[in-house]
C-alpha positions as CSV (number, residue, x, y, z in Angstrom):
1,X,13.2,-8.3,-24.8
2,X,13.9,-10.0,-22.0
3,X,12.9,-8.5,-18.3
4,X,14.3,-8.6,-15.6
5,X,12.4,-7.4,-12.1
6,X,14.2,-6.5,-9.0
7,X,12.1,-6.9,-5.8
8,X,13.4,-4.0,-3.7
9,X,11.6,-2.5,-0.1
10,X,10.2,1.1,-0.8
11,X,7.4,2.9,-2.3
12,X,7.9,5.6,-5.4
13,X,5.7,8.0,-6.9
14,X,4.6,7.4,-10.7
15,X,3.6,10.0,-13.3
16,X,0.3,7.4,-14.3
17,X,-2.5,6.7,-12.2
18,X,-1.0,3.6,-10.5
19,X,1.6,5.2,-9.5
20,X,0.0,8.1,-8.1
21,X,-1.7,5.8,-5.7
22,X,1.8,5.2,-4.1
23,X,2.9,8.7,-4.4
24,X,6.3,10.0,-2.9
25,X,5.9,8.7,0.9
26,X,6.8,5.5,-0.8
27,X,10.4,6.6,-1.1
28,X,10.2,6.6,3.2
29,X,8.4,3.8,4.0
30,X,9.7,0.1,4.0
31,X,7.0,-2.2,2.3
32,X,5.0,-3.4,4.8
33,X,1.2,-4.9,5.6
34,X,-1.1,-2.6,7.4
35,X,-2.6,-5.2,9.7
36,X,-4.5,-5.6,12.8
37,X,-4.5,-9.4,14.3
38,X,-7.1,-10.7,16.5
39,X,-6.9,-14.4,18.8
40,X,-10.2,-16.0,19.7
41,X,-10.9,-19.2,20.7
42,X,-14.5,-20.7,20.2
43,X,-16.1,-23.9,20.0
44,X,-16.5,-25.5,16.5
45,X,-19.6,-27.0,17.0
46,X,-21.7,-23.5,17.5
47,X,-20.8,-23.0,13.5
48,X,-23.2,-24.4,10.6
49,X,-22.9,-24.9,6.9
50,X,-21.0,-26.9,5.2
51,X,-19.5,-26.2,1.2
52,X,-16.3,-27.3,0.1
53,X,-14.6,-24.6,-1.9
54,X,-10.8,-25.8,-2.0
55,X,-9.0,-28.4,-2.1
56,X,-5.9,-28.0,-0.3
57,X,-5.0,-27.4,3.3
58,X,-2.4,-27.8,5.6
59,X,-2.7,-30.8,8.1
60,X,-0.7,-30.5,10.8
61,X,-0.4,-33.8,13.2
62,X,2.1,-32.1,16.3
63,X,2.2,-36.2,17.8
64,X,-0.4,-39.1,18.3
65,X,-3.0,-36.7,20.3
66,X,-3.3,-33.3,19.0
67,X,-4.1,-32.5,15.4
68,X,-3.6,-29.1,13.6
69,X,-5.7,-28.1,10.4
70,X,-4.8,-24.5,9.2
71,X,-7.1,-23.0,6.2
72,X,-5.9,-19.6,4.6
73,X,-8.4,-17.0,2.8
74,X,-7.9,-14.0,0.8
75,X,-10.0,-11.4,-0.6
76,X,-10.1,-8.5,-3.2
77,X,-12.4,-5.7,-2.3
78,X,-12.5,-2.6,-4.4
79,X,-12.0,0.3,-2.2
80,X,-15.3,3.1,-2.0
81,X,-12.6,6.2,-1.0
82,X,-10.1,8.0,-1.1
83,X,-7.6,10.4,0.4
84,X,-5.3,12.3,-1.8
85,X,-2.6,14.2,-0.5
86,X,-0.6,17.2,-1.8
87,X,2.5,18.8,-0.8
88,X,2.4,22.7,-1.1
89,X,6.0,24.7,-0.7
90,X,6.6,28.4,-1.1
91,X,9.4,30.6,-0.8
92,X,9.3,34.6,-0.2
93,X,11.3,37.1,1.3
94,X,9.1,37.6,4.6
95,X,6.6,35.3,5.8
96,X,3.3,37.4,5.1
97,X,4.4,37.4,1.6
98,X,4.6,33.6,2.0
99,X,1.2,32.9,3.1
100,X,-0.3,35.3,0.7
101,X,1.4,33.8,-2.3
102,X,0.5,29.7,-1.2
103,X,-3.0,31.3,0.2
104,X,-3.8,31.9,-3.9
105,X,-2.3,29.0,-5.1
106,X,-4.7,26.9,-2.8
107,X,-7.8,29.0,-3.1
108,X,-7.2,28.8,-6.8
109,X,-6.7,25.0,-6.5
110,X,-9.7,24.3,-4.7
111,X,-11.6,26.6,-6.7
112,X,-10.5,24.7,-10.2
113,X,-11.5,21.4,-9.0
114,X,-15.5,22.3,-7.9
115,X,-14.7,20.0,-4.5
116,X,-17.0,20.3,-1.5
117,X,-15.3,22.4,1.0
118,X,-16.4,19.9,4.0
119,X,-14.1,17.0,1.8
120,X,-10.9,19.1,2.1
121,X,-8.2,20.1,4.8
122,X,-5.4,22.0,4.2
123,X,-2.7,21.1,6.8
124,X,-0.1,23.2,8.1
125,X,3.5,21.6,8.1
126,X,6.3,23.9,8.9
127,X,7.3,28.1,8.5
128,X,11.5,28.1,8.1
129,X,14.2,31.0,7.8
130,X,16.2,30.4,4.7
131,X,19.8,31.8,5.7
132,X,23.0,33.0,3.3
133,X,26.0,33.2,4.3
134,X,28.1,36.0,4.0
135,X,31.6,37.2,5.4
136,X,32.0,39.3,8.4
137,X,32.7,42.7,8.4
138,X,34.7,43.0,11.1
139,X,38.3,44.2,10.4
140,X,40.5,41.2,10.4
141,X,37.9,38.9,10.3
142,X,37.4,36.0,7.8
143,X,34.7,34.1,9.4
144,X,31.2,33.5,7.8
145,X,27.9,33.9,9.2
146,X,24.7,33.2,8.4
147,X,22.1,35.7,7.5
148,X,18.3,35.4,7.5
149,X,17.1,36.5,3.8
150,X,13.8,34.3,3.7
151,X,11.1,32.0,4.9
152,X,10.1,28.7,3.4
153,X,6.2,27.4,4.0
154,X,4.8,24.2,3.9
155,X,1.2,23.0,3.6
156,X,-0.2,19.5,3.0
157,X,-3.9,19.9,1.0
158,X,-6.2,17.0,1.8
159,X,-8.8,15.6,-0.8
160,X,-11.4,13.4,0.0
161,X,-13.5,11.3,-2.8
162,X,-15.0,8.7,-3.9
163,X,-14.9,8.5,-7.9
164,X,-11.2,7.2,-8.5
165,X,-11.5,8.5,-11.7
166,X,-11.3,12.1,-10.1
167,X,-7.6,11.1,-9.4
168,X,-5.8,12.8,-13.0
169,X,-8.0,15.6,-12.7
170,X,-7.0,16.8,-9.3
171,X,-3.3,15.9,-10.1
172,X,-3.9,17.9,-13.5
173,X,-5.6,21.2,-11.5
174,X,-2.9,20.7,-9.0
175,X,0.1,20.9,-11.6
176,X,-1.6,24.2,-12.9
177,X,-0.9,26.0,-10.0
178,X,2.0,24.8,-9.6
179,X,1.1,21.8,-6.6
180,X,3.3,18.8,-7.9
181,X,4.1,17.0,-5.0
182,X,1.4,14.2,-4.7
183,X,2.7,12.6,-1.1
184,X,-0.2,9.9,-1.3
185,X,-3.5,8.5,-2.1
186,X,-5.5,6.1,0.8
187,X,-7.4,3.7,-0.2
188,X,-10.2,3.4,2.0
189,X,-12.8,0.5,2.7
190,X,-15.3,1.8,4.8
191,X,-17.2,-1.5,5.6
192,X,-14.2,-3.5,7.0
193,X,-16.6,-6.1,9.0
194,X,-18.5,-7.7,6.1
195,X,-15.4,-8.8,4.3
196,X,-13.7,-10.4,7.5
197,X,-17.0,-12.0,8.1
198,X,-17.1,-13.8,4.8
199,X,-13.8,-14.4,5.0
200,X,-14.4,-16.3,8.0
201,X,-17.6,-17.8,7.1
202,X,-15.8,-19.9,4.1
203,X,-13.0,-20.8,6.4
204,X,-15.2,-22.2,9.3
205,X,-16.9,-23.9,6.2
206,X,-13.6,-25.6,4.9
207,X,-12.3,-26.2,8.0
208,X,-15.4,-28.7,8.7
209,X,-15.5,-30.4,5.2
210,X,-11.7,-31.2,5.8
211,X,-12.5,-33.0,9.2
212,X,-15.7,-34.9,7.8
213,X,-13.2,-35.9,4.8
214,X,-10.4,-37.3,7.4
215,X,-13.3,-38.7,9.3
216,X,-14.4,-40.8,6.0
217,X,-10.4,-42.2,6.0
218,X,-10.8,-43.5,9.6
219,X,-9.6,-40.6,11.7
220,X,-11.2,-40.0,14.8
221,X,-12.3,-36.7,16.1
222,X,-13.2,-37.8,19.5
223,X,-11.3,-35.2,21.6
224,X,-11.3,-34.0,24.6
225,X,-10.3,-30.3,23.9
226,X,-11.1,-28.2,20.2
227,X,-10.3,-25.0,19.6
228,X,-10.1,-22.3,16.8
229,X,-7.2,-19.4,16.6
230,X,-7.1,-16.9,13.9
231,X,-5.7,-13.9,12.5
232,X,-7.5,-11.1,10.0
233,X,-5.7,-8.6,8.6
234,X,-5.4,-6.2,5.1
235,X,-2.9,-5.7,2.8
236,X,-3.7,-1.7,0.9
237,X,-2.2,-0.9,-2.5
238,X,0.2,1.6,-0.9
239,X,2.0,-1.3,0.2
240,X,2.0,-3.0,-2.6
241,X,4.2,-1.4,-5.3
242,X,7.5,-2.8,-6.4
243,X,10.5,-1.4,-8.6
244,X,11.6,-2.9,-11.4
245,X,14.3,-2.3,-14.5
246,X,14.4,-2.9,-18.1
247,X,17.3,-5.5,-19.2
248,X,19.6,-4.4,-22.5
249,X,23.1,-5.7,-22.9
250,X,25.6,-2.8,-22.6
251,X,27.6,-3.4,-25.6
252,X,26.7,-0.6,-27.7
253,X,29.5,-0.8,-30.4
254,X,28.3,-4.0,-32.1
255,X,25.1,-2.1,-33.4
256,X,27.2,0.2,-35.6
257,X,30.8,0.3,-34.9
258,X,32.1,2.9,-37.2
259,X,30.1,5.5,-35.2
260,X,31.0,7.9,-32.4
261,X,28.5,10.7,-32.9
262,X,25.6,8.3,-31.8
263,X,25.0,7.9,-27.5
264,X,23.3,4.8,-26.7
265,X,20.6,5.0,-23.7
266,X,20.5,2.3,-21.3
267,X,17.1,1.7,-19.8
268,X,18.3,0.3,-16.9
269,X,19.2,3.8,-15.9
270,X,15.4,4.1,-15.3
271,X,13.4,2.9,-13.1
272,X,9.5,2.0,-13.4
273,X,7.1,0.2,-10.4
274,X,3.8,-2.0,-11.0
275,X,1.1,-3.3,-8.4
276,X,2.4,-6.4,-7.6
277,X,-0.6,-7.4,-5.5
278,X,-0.2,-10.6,-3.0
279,X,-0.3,-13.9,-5.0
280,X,-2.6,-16.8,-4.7
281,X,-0.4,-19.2,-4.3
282,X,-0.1,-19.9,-0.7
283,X,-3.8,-19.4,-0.1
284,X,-7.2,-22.2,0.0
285,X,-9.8,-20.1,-1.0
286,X,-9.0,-17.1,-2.9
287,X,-13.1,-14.4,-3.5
288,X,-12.6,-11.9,-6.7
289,X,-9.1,-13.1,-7.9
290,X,-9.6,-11.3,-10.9
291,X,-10.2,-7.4,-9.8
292,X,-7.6,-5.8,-12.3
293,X,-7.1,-2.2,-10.5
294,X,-5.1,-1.8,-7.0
295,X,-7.7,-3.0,-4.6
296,X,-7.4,-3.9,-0.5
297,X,-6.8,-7.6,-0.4
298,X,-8.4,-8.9,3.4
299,X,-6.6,-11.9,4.7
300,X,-8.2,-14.8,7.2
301,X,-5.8,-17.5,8.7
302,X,-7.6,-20.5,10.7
303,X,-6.3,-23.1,12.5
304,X,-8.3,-25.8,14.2
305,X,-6.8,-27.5,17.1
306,X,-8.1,-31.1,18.8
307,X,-7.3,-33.0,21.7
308,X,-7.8,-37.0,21.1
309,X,-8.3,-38.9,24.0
310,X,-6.0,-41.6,24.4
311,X,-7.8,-45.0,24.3
């Protein structure tokens, strides 16, 4: 069969493990990179070691005395957390009824799952009338209002863990009392530093074979000015999920054309989503390309800037 995928901006939830990860928020959030840039300027000639691990780069001459070389690095790290998040709605006639009703659900909830206490928050949302509306009694009268006849609470249960594993079964305890709104999972790295820092280390690394290697084709370095400036940021799985369709021709009658009793269904009326993690392609060195689950992939972006002095 042939497929055809349609990149789209959004998020969905997904009733398998991958898609849980995205969970409903997707649906409000444009696909975006959670990222946090940092500038710095230092000189090139503090750094030491030098391997060459790729073998493309981008080499940017701006005229006959300045000289751009831009290195890009990406990284899959596994993440050590998480932070699953489940909506809780109930409806009752008055509001003590309400709490008393979602109180069990969640006590029973927590309970199922054997989860530490000090790993879970249950979040408070929103109390709301529900209202009917009904005709006035007022002779003459043919005017509507509305009248109160219920409350509608809201709680958000927050789960924290570190065996992804644990994901099905807290969706599983959830479902049995009746929690089946999984809003999100966050991935969570909680050593951010040592990734950047490798990241960096093979780009300072590159960045210096790539000069020595101009050097050896007659280029001179002698400037009078060098400078660094890069950018770091992460990309998390959330972020990372795309919508796709099945193709089938819609020409049904072909397949057996003296039936009527017999209705066709088209795939493409559903829709699926798959991790379609940031590719390779436009990167110099790329460290554990070939994690297979959702992972946070850490980006580094160096260029090296010099000055020649004009002889």
């Amino acid at each position: 069969m042939k497929t055809l995928f349609i990149f789209i901006l959004g998020v969905i939830i997904c009733v398998n493990l991958l898609g849980q990860a995205s969970g409903n928020w997707y649906y409000q959030k444009s696909k975006s990179s959670e990222t946090s840039t940092l500038f710095r300027e230092y000189d090139i000639n503090t750094t030491s070691g030098i391997t060459q691990s790729a073998y493309n780069y981008y080499f940017q001459p701006e005229n006959d005395t300045v000289i751009y070389l831009e290195v890009k690095a990406i990284m899959n790290v596994l993440p050590d957390a998480f932070i699953m998040i489940l909506g809780v709605s109930q409806v009752a006639k008055d509001l003590e009824t309400a709490y008393d009703l979602m109180d069990q659900r969640i006590i029973s909830f927590i309970n199922e799952t054997g989860i530490d206490k000090k790993n879970v928050y249950v979040d408070f949302i929103s109390q709301t009338p529900i209202f009917s509306r009904e005709k006035d009694k007022k002779i003459f009268s043919k005017k509507l209002i509305e009248v109160p006849k219920g409350y509608e609470l809201k709680k958000n249960i927050h789960l924290f863990y570190t065996d992804r594993s644990l994901s099905d079964y807290y969706i599983k305890i959830a479902a049995k009392n009746e929690i089946y709104d999984v809003i999100r999972v966050e991935h969570i790295v909680t050593d951010q530093q040592s990734p950047l820092k490798i990241l960096r280390g093979e780009c300072v690394k590159l960045l210096k074979v790539y000069t020595q290697e101009l050097a050896e084709l007659g280029i001179s370095f002698d400037a009078n000015y060098k400078s660094i400036e890069e950018s770091s940021y992460c990309i998390f799985p959330n972020n990372q999920y795309s919508l796709f369709t099945s193709y089938m021709p819609s020409n049904y009658e072909v397949l057996n054309p003296n039936t009527t009793d017999i209705n066709y269904v088209n795939p493409n009326e559903k829709i699926n989503l798959f991790y379609d993690r940031v590719s390779y392609s436009n990167f110099d060195i790329v460290i554990n390309p070939d994690i297979v689950e959702p992972c946070v992939q850490f980006i580094q972006k160096m260029k090296f800037k010099l000055v020649l002095k004009k002889k």
